[in-house]
Steps between C-alpha positions, in 0.01 A plus 500: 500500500116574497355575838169420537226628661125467657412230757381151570223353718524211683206317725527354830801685558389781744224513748325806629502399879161433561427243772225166424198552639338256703149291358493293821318748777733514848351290788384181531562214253258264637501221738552065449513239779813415599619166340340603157634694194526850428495667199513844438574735193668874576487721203650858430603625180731745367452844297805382266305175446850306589446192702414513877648254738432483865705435839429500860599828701444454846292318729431091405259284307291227716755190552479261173426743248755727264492795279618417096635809333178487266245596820400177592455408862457149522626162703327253782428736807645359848195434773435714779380487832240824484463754203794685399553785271849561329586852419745578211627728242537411127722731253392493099826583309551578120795444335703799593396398849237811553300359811198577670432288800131373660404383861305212498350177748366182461353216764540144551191352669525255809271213438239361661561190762348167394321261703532099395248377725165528320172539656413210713383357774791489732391269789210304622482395857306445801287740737728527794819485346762798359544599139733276360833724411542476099772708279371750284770493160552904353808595325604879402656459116704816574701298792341718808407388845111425530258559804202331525179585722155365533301795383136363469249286681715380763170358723716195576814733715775361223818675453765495278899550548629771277850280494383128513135554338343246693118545576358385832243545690366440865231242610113562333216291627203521253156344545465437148740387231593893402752683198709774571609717262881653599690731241890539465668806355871475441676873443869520378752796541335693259188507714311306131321215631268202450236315666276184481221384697519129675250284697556321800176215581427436841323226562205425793614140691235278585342460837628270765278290739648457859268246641635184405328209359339291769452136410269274760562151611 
C-alpha cells in the first residue's frame, strides 16, 4: 500500500480565540415611558467573522421587555411610579462560545398625571355665601396616588383635599359682581405634575329697602 502524504485545509474548523468586540458603547441605552415599546439593537462582532449571539449575564432588563439572541432588546415596558434605571450585563458569544461581557442601563419614564376637568368656570354664586365645593377629575396613567393643591390666585381662601379633591372655599362678600382666578396643580409619586387655571364668579346682590311700603287711607 501507498502512503500518502502532504495536508488538507479545512475552514470554519478552528478558531484563534479572539473574543467579539463590542459596536454598542457601555452605558446607557436610552430611556421610553413606561407603558410604551422599546426597541433596541446591541451589536458586537467577531475577529473570526462567525456569528455573534447575545445573552443576559447578570443584573435584569426593565419588566416587559427581553433580550433575542440576535441583540435586540425589545417588548411593552411595565409603568412606574418615578424614574427608574435598570442596570445589567449583556455577554456577545461566537460560536466556540469566546465571550466578552458589557455593563449597561436603560430607564422607563413615569408619566405625567392627567387632569379631566378642563378649564372652566367652576361655580357662580352670591356675595355672602361660601365657594360651592366641586370635584376636580385627574388620573395618573402609571396607577400612582395623586395630590392636589391650589397653587395660584387663591384670593377667594379655597382649598383642596389631596384625598377627596374637593375645592371649597369660605364666605366672600363683593361689592361688585367680581372673577377670581384659582389654579390647581395635581403632583403624582414621581413628583411630575400638572396644572390648570379655573374661575370662580362672585356675584354683587342687589340692595334691600327696610322701610316698608306705606299705603294711606
Amino acid at each position: 500500500m501507498v502512503q500518502q502524504s502532504g495536508s488538507v485545509t479545512k475552514s470554519d474548523v478552528i478558531d484563534a480565540g479572539a473574543v467579539p468586540t463590542w459596536s454598542t458603547s457601555s452605558g446607557s441605552l436610552g430611556s421610553v415611558s413606561g407603558a410604551n415599546v422599546a426597541n433596541v439593537y446591541l451589536s458586537a462582532t467577531d475577529p473570526e467573522g462567525t456569528t455573534v449571539t447575545y445573552e443576559l449575564s447578570s443584573g435584569s432588563l426593565p419588566g416587559g421587555l427581553s433580550l433575542s439572541a440576535n441583540g435586540l432588546i425589545q417588548g411593552l415596558a411595565n409603568s412606574v411610579l418615578s424614574n427608574t434605571t435598570y442596570n445589567f450585563a449583556i455577554k456577545a458569544k461566537d460560536t466556540v462560545n469566546n465571550n466578552t461581557e458589557r455593563s449597561f442601563s436603560y430607564t422607563i419614564l413615569n408619566r405625567a398625571p392627567v387632569i379631566n376637568t378642563a378649564q372652566q368656570l367652576l361655580q357662580t354664586f352670591y356675595s355672602g355665601n361660601a365657594v360651592p365645593s366641586t370635584t376636580i377629575s385627574a388620573y395618573d396613567p402609571d396607577g400612582g396616588t395623586l395630590t392636589y393643591s391650589i397653587t395660584s390666585g387663591n384670593s377667594v381662601n379655597t382649598t383642596i383635599g389631596s384625598a377627596n379633591r374637593v375645592i371649597v372655599g369660605t364666605p366672600i362678600v363683593v361689592t361688585s359682581n367680581t372673577t377670581y382666578t384659582i389654579g390647581v396643580t395635581v403632583t403624582d409619586q414621581g413628583s411630575l405634575t400638572a396644572s390648570n387655571t379655573y374661575t370662580i364668579r362672585v356675584l354683587n346682590r342687589p340692595p334691600i329697602i327696610n322701610t316698608a311700603i306705606v299705603t294711606g287711607k
